[in-house]
N, C-alpha and C positions, 0 to 999 in steps of 0.2 A: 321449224326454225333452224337455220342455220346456224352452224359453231362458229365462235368467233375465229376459230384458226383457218378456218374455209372461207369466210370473209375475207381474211387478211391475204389469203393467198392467191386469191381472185383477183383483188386489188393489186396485188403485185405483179400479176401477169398482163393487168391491163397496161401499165408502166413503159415507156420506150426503154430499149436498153439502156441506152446513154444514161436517165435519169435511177437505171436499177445498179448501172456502175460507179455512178457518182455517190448514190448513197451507201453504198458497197462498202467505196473507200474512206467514204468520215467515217463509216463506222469502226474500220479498223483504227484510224490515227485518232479518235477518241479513245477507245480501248487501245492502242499504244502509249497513246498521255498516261491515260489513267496508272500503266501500270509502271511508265517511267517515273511519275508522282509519287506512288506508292515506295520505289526501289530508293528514292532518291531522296525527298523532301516531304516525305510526312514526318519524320523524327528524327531530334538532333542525333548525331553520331554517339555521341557522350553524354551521360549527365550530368558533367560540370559544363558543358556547351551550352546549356538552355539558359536563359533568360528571361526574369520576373516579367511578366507583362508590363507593370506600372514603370520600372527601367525603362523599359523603350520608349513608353510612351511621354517619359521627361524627356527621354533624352532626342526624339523627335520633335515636341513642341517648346523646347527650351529656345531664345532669342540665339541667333549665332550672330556672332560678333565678328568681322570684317579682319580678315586676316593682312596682314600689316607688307603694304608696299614696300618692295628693295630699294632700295634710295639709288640705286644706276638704273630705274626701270624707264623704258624709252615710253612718251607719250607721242 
């Protein structure tokens, strides 16, 4: 029996180039994502930055109320 790493790498040579360079490259700009996510936006900067969960979510699902026309606004 075959190793799985010798499967995969058979299968990979069967592959046209184009399709072995296109996946090439998602792979790299998901692992660019990944590590811009990580550097950037897994945790607030500070921890008076952060914000209770149930805060956001009033203050997302609260009614907003229509912010008040300038009385010279041209219709």
């Amino acid at each position: 029996m075959r190793t799985l790493l010798a499967v995969c790498r058979a299968r990979w040579r069967r592959l046209s180039s184009l399709t072995r360079d296109v996946t090439f490259v998602l792979a790299l700009k998901v692992t660019a994502l990944g590590i811009l996510w990580a550097l950037f936006f897994s945790a607030p900067l500070a921890r008076h930055m952060s914000v209770a969960p149930d805060r956001v979510a009033e203050r997302l699902l609260a009614p907003s109320t229509p912010s008040p026309e300038p009385a010279n606004a041209l219709r």
